[in-house]
N, C-alpha and C positions, 0 to 999 in steps of 0.2 A: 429525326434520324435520317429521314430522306434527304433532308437539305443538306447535312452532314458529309456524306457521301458522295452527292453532286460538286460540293465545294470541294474536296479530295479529291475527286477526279479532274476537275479542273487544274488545280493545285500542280498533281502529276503531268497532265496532258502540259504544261506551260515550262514544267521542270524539265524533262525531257525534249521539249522544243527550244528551248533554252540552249540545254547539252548539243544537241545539234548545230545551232549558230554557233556556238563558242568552238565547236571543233570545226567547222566548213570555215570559220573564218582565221583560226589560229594554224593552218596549214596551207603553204603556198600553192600547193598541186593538187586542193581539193578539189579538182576537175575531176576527178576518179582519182584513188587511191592506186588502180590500176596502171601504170604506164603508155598500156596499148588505146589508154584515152587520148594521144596525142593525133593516133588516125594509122593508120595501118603501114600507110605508106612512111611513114616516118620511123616507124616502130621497129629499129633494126636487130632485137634481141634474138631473132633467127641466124642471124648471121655471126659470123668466127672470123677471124684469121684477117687474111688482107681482101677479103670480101665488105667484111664488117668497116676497115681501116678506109677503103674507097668510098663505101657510102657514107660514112660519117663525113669525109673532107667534099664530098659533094653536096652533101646536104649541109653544112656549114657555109658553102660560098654558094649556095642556089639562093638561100636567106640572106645575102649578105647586102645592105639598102641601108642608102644615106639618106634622112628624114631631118627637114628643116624643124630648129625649136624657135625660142625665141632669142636665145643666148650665140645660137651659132647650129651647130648641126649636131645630128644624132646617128650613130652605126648600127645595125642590129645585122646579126647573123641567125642562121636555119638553127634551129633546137631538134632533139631527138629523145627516143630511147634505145636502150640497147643494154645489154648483159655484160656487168663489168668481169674485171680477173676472177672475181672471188664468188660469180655465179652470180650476183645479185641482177633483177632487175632497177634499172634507174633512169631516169630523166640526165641528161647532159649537167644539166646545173645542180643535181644533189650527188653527183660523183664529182665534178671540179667545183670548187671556190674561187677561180678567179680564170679570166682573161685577159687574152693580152693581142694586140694587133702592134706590127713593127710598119713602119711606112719607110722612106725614102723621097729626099725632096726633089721635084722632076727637075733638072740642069743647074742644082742649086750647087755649087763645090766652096769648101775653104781649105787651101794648100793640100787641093787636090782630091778633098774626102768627101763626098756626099752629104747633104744635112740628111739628121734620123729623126724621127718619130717615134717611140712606143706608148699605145695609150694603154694604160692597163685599169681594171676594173672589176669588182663583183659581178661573177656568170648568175645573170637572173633572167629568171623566165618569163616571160612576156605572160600577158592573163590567160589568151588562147593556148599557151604553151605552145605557140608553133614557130616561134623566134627566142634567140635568147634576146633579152631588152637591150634597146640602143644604148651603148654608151657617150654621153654628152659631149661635146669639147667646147667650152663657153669662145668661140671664136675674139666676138667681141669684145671681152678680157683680155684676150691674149692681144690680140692686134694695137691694142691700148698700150699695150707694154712694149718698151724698147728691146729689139728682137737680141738674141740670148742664149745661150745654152745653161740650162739648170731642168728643175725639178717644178713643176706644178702640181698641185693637190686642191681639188675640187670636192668639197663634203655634201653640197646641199642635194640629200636625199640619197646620193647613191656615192660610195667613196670612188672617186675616180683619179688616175696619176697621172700625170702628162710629162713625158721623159725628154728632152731635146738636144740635141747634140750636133758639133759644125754648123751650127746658126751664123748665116752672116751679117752683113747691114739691114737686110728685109726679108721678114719670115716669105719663107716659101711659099707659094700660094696652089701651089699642083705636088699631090702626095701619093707616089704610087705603092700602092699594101705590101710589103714584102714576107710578110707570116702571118700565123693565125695560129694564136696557141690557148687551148685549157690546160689547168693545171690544176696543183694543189701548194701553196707552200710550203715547201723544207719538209714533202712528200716526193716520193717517188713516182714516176708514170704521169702521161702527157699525150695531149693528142697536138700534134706539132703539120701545119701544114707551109710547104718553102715556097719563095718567090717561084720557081720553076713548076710547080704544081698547080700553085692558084694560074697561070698562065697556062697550061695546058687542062688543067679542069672549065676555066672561063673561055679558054681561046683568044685571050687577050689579055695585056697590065688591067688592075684596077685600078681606075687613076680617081683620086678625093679630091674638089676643089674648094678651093677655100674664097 
């Protein structure tokens, strides 16, 4: 009867340790369920109004770090929390589904128009939660390719777009940021920062080199 018992408690203790992996691992923010796990200083759910709106776009380009992969380079921006419209507490990346960074090519013109950039991508949170994750740009691929205006789509691992427009003979190789947007698709509400903001938040362009 005794052995019985033993083996049942084991049984439980292993089922419930079980339930535990299965749920720390099947949620992305199981850093704490809490938000104010990201660190206090991050944690803008105090804030309202254009109080909130200044720390959000500050802490968006304080994060904001080009990290060599092997493919070509990687972007990441600052991550947050903070209290959406509807009260909720959330992380940056479980109130938007996507991002988007617009660049500009530095002295690149075709009949007189700038080359563009937008890379757009899945807002995911870095493991620390204190970046949202770099998104890719397979450089190497591209440079491969006879330079262009169209549509690039990049799947491996993270979906990522690469939009190009006024491309001329030779891709650009200096990309200065011109926005910074979260969003939601074919949702309303956005957190939108312009070339004249990232220049007065930085104190200078953000220039990408390729």
């Amino acid at each position: 009867m005794f052995r019985n018992f033993v083996v049942l408690g084991l049984f439980a203790a292993f089922f419930v340790a079980g339930l535990g992996f299965y749920f720390e691992h099947s949620n992305p923010y199981t850093v704490s369920r809490d938000p104010a796990a990201i660190g206090r200083v991050f944690d803008y759910s105090h804030l309202t109004g254009q109080k909130l709106d200044s720390a959000i776009k500050h802490r968006l380009l304080a994060g904001f770090s080009v990290q060599k992969t092997q493919e070509g380079i990687g972007i990441a921006l600052g991550h947050f929390a903070f209290v959406n419209k509807l009260g909720e507490r959330k992380f940056a990346c479980q109130e938007f589904a996507k991002v988007a960074l617009t660049f500009q090519g530095d002295g690149n013109l075709v009949s007189g128009e700038p080359s563009t950039l937008v890379v757009e991508g899945t807002c995911k949170a870095s493991e620390d939660l204190f970046t949202i994750d770099h998104l890719d740009l397979p450089l190497a691929r591209i440079l491969g390719q006879t330079p262009a205006d169209g549509v690039f789509t990049y799947n491996e691992g993270r979906d990522i777009e690469l939009r190009f427009a006024n491309i001329g003979d030779e891709w650009p190789r200096r990309w200065i940021l011109q926005s910074v947007k979260l969003f939601n698709p074919h949702e309303a509400g956005e957190i939108n920062i312009s070339r004249d903001e990232v220049v007065e938040i930085t104190g200078r362009p953000v220039v990408v080199k390729w």
